[in-house]
C-alpha positions in Angstrom: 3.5 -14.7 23.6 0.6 -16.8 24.8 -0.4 -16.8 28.3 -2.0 -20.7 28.7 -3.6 -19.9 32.1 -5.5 -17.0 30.5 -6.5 -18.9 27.4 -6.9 -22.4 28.7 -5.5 -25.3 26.5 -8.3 -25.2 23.7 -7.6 -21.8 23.9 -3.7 -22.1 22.9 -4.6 -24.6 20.2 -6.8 -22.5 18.5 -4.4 -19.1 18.4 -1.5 -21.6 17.3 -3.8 -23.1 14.6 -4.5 -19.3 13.8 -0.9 -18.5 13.8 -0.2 -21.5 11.3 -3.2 -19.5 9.0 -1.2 -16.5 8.6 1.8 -17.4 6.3 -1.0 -18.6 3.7 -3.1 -15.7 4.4 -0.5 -13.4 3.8 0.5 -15.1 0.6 -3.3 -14.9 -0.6 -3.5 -10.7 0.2 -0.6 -10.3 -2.1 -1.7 -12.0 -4.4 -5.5 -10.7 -5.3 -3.9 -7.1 -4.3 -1.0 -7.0 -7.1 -3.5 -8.3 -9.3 -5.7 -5.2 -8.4 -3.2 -2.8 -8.6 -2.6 -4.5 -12.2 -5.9 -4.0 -13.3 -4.9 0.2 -12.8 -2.0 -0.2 -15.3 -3.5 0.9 -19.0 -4.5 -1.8 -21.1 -2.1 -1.0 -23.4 0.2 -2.1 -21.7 -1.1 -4.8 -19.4 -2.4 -6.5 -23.4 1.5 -6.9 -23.8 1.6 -9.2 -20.8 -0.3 -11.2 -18.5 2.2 -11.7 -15.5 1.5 -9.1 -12.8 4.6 -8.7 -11.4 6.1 -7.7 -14.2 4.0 -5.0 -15.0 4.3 -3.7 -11.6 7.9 -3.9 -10.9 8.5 -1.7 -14.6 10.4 1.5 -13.8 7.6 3.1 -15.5 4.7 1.5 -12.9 3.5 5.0 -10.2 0.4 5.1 -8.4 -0.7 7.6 -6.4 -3.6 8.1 -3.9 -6.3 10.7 -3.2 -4.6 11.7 0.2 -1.2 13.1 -1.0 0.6 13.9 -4.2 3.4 11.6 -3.7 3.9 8.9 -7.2 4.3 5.8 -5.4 6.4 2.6 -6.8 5.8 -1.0 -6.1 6.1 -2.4 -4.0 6.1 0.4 -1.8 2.4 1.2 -2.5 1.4 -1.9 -0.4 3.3 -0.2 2.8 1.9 3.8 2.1 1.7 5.5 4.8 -2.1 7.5 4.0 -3.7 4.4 3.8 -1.9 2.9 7.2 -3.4 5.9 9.3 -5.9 5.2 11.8 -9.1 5.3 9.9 -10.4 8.3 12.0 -7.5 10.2 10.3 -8.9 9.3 6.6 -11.0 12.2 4.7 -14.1 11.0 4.1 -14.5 8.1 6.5 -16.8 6.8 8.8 -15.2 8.1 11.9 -14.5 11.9 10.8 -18.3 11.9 10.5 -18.8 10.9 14.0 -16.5 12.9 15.9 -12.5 11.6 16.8 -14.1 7.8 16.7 -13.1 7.0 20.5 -15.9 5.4 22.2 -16.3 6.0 25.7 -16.9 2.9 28.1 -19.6 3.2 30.5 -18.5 3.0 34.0 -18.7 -0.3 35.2 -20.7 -1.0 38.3 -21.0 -4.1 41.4 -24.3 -4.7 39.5 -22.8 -5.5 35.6 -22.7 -9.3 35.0 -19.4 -10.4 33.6 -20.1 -11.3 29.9 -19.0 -14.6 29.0 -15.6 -14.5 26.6 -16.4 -14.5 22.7 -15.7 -17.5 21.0 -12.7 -17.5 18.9 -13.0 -17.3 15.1 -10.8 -18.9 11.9 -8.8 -16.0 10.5 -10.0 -15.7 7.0 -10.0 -12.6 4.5 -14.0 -12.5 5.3 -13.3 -11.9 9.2 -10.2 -9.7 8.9 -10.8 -7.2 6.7 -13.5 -5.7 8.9 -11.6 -5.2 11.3 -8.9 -3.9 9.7 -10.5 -1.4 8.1 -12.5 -0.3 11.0 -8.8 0.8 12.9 -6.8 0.9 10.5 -8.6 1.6 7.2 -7.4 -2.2 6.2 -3.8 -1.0 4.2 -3.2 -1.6 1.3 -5.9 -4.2 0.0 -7.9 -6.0 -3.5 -10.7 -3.2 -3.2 -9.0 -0.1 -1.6 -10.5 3.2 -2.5 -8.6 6.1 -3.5 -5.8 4.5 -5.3 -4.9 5.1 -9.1 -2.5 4.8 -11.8 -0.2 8.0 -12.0 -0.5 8.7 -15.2 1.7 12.1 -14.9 4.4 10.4 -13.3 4.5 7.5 -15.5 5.0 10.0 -18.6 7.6 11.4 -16.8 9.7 8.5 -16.2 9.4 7.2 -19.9 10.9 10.6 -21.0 13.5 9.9 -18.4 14.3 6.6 -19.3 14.5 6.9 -23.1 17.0 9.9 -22.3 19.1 7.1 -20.3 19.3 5.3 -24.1 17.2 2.6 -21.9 13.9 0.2 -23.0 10.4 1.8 -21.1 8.9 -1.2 -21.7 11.3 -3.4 -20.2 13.4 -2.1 -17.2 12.2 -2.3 -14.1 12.3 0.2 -11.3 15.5 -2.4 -9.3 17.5 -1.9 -12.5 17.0 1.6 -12.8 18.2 1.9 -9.3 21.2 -0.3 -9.9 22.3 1.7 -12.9 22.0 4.8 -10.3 21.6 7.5 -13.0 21.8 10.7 -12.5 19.7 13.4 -14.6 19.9 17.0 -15.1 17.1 19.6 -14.7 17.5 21.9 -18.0 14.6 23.9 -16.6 16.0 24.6 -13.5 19.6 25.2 -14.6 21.0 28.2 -15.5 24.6 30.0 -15.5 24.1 32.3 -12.5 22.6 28.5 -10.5 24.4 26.2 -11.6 23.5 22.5 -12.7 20.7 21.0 -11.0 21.5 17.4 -10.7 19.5 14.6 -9.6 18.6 10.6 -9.1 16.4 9.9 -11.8 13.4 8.9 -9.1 13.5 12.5 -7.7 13.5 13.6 -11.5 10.1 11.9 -12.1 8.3 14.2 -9.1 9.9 17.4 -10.8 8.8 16.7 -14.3 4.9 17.4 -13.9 
């Protein structure tokens, strides 16, 4: 909601005309990011094809980040929740090195002078990313550190798939889901245990 007899009328126009940005701006950060997250895939693979989506929607496609062991499909890699902490929480950033990255306001006096508001600024990736990534470490984004293509996990789920009499190279992770397959742990099965049944994505995290 905006409050008019805070922001004035200018003031309104602008954050609507800012609003208006955001469905384009939006569209923009998903595209440069799958292509990023593309360029992790192994060439191999990404010389078969030059459509992005997909190579990242293939039920073979993990990632996986320096924060957690977790292989990560898409298009849940854009919502993990490691690189969605506040960046104070992140290893290795900025803020850990300064302390817990609260500043504390000095106490205002009679004597401060107000300070005249900040002009408003066009929403573009240039002006948002810094501030993103100064809370919030900026997501998921065309650049991100600490993201990588999980190799392991993709193994695994090209042994799972060829077991399922299914094409690696061409079933995506939906269709896997729809054919809900289940899979069965040899390793971990025995007389005395039992059968140790599975989904197939719970398979892939077992198998290295």
């Amino acid at each position: 909601m905006v409050k008019s007899n805070t922001l004035g009328t200018q003031g309104v126009d602008i954050v609507l005309k800012q609003v208006a940005q955001l469905p384009g701006f939006i569209t923009e950060w998903r595209q440069k990011t799958d292509q990023y997250l593309a360029s992790f895939i192994p060439r191999s693979q990404r010389q078969k094809t030059n459509d992005n989506m997909s190579l990242l929607g293939l039920a073979t496609t993990f990632f996986q980040c320096d924060m957690c062991t977790e292989p990560i499909s898409y298009p849940r890699i854009l919502m993990h929740d490691c690189f969605l902490r506040p960046s104070g929480a992140i290893a290795g950033s900025n803020h850990n090195a300064q302390g817990s990255g609260i500043r504390k306001e000095k106490k205002r006096t009679s004597q401060d002078i107000p300070r005249e508001p900040r002009p408003f600024r066009v929403i573009t990736a240039d002006t948002l990313w810094p501030t993103l990534s100064e809370k919030f470490g900026a997501g998921m984004h065309p650049g991100r550190a600490g993201v990588a293509f999980h190799k392991e996990a993709s193994q695994s789920a090209r042994r799972i798939i060829l077991s399922c009499d299914e094409n690696p190279d061409t079933i995506t992770y939906a269709e896997m889901d729809q054919k809900d397959v289940r899979v069965q742990c040899l390793r971990c099965s025995s007389a005395a245990k039992g059968k140790l049944v599975m989904r197939w994505t719970i398979a892939v995290s077992r198998d290295f």
